[in-house]
C-alpha positions as CSV (number, residue, x, y, z in Angstrom):
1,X,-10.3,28.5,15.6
2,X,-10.6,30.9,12.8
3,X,-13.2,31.6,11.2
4,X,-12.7,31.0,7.2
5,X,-13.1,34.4,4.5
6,X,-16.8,34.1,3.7
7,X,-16.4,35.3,0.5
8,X,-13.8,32.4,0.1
9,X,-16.4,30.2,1.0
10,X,-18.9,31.4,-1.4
11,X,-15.7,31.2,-4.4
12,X,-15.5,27.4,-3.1
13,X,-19.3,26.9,-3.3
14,X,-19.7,28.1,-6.8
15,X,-17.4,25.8,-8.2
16,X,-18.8,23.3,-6.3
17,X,-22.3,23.6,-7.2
18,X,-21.0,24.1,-11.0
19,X,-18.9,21.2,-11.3
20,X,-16.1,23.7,-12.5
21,X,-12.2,23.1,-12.6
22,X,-11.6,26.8,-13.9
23,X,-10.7,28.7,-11.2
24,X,-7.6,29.6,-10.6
25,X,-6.8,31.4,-7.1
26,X,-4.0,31.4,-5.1
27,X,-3.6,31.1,-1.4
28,X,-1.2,31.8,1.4
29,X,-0.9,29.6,4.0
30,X,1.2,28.6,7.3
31,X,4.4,28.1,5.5
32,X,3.0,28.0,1.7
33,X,2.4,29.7,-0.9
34,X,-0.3,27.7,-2.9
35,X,-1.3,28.5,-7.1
36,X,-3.7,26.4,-9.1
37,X,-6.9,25.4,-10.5
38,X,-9.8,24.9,-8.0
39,X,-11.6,21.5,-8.4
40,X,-14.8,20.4,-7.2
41,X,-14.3,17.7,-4.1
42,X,-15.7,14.5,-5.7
43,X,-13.2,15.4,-9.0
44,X,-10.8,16.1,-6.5
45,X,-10.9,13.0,-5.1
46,X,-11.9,11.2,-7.8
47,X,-8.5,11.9,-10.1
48,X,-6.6,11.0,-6.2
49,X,-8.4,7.5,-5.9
50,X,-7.2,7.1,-9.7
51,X,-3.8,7.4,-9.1
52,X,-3.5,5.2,-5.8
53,X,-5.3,2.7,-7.5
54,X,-2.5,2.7,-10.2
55,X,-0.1,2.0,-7.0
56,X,0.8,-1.3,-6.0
57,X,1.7,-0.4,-2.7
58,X,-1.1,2.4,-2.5
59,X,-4.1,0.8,-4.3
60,X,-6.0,0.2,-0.9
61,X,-5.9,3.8,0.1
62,X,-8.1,4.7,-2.9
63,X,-10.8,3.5,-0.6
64,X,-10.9,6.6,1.5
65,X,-11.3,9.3,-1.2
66,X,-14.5,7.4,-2.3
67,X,-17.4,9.1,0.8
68,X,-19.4,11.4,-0.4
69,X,-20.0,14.7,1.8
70,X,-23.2,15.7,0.1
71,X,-24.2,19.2,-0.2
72,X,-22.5,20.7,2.5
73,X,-21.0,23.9,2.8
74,X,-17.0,23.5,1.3
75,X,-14.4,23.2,4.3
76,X,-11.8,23.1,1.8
77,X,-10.6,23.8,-0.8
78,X,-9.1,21.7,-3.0
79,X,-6.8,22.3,-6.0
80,X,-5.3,20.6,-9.2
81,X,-3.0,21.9,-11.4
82,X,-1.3,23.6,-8.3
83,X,2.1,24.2,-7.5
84,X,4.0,25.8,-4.1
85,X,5.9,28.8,-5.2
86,X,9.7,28.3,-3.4
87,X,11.0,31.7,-4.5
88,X,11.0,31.7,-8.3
89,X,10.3,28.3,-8.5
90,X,6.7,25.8,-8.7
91,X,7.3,22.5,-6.7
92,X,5.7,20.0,-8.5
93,X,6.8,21.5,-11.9
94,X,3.8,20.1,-13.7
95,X,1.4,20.9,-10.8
96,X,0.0,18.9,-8.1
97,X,-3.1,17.9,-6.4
98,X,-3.5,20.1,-2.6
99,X,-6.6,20.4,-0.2
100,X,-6.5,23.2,2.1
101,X,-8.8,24.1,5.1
102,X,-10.4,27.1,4.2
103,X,-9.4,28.0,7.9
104,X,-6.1,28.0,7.1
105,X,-6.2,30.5,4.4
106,X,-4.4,33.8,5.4
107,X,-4.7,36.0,1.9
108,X,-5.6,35.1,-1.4
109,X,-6.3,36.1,-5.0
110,X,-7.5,35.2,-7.7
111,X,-5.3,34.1,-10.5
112,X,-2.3,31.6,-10.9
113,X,0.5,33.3,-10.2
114,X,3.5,32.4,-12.8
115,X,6.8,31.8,-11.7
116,X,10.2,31.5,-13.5
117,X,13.7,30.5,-12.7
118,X,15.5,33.3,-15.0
């Protein structure tokens, strides 16, 4: 198991104990390339549940994004806004909702990176 950046951690903590969507990092991970806006967890999920509720086929999922963790140091991170970078392109193109295991982060900055398919 690896052991996640601690200075990662702490990024994750502050915007969890601020209640701030501002952040914007980006992350590599296995197979991804990950650029957004960090969100606190209960937003996170919050905005998630919202949408499957909206589903017909979905609504009893929204369920599962409704624990709580408490105060707990972050495992993950988890963004809005984000987009995979495919070479020059973002996948969604108006930015998605992702949760990644701090674990799993192999590099990162901060910053949203831009992309562009000219």
């Amino acid at each position: 198991m690896t052991h996640p950046d601690d200075l990662l951690v702490a990024i994750a903590a502050m915007v969890e104990s601020r209640h701030s969507s501002q952040m914007s990092l980006t992350v590599v991970v296995p197979g991804a390339v990950i650029t957004g806006r960090l969100a606190p967890e209960a937003l996170w999920k919050e905005r998630v549940a919202e949408v499957l509720r909206d589903s017909d086929h979905l609504g009893r999922f929204a369920t599962a994004f409704t624990a709580s963790r408490g105060d707990k140091e972050p495992t993950h991170l988890h963004f809005h806004v984000a987009r995979i970078l495919q070479g020059s392109f973002g996948i969604p193109d108006s930015g998605g909702m992702y949760r990644v295991a701090l674990e799993d982060v192999s590099a990162w900055t901060i910053g949203d990176i831009g992309y562009s398919d000219q």
